[in-house]
N, C-alpha and C positions, 0 to 999 in steps of 0.2 A: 655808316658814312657812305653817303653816294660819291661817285667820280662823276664827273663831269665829262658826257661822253663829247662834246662837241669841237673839244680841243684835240684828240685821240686822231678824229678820223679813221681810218681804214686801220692804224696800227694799233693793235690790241696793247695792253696794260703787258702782258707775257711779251710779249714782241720788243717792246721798248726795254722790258728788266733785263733780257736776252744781249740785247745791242748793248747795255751798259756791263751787263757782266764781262762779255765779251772784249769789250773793249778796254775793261779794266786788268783781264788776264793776260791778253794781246801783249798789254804796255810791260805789265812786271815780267813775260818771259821773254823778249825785245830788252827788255832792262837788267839781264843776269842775275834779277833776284832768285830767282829758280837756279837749281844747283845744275839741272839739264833742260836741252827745248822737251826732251820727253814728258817731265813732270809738264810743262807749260800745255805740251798739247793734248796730255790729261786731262787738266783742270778743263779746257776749253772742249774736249773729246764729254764728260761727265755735261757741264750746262747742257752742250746741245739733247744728249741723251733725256734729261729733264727737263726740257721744253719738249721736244716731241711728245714722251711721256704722258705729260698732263694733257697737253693738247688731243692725244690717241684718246686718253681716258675721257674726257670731256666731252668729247663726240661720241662715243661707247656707251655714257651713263649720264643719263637728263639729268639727275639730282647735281648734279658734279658741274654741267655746262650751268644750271641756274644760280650753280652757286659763285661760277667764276662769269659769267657776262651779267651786266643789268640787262632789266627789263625796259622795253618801250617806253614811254612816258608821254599821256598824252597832253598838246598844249593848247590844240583847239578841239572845243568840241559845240556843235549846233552852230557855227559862225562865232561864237565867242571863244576870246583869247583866256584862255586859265592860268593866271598871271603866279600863282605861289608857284606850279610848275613852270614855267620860264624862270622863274626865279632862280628854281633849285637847279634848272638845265644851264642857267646863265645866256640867257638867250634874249635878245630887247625886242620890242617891237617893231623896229625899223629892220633887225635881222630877218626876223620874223616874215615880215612885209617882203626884202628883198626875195627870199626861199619860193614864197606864193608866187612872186612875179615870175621869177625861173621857170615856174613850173603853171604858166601860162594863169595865173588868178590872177584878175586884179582887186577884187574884192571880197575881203575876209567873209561874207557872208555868205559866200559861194561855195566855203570848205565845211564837208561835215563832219570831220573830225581830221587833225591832223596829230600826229604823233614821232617826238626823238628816238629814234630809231638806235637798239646797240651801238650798230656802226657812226652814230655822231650825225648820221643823214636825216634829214625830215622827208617823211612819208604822208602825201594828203590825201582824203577820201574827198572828191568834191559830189554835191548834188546835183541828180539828172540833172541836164537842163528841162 
């Protein structure tokens, strides 16, 4: 199953499970479900431990970062739009179109390849002039 990097933005898939962990362990040790704050601020002491963790590991071992980031995905290539991949990126035309403008294109023909980037960013290669 691919994720959909364009909704993410800059915060990673880790990043956001962290913030919910967190904030789910926050509430029940705030809420006296925990017998002490100590147990609370183990459970919360343990998540961060294991995000750092993976993240240490991940930058340490390619197999590991390929298997927790996607890959690029290219959506133009030669001046054409490569429509199943916008599909799968969830990405319309008009988005599309706006991204080129940003980034000073006004016409798709002009890009020779543009690609969804991990980070949810589109990256364009345009042709010398």
């Amino acid at each position: 199953m691919r994720l959909n990097k364009r909704g993410a933005g800059d915060v990673g898939l880790s990043d956001m499970l962290v913030v919910v962990l967190l904030a789910d362990a926050i509430q029940n040790a705030m809420a006296g479900e925990y017998n002490s704050i100590s147990n609370g601020i183990l459970l919360i002491s343990t998540i961060l431990f294991w995000d750092f963790a993976i993240n240490w590991a991940s930058y340490r071992m390619e197999w590991l970062q390929k298997l927790l980031s996607p890959s690029q995905v290219c959506i133009v290539r030669s001046g054409v739009m490569l429509r199943r991949n916008m599909r799968s990126e969830m990405i319309t035309k008009d988005e599309l179109m706006e991204q080129l403008r940003l980034q000073g294109i006004e016409d798709i023909a002009q890009v020779k390849t543009a690609a969804m980037e991990s980070s949810g960013k589109i990256s364009v290669v345009k042709y010398k002039d």
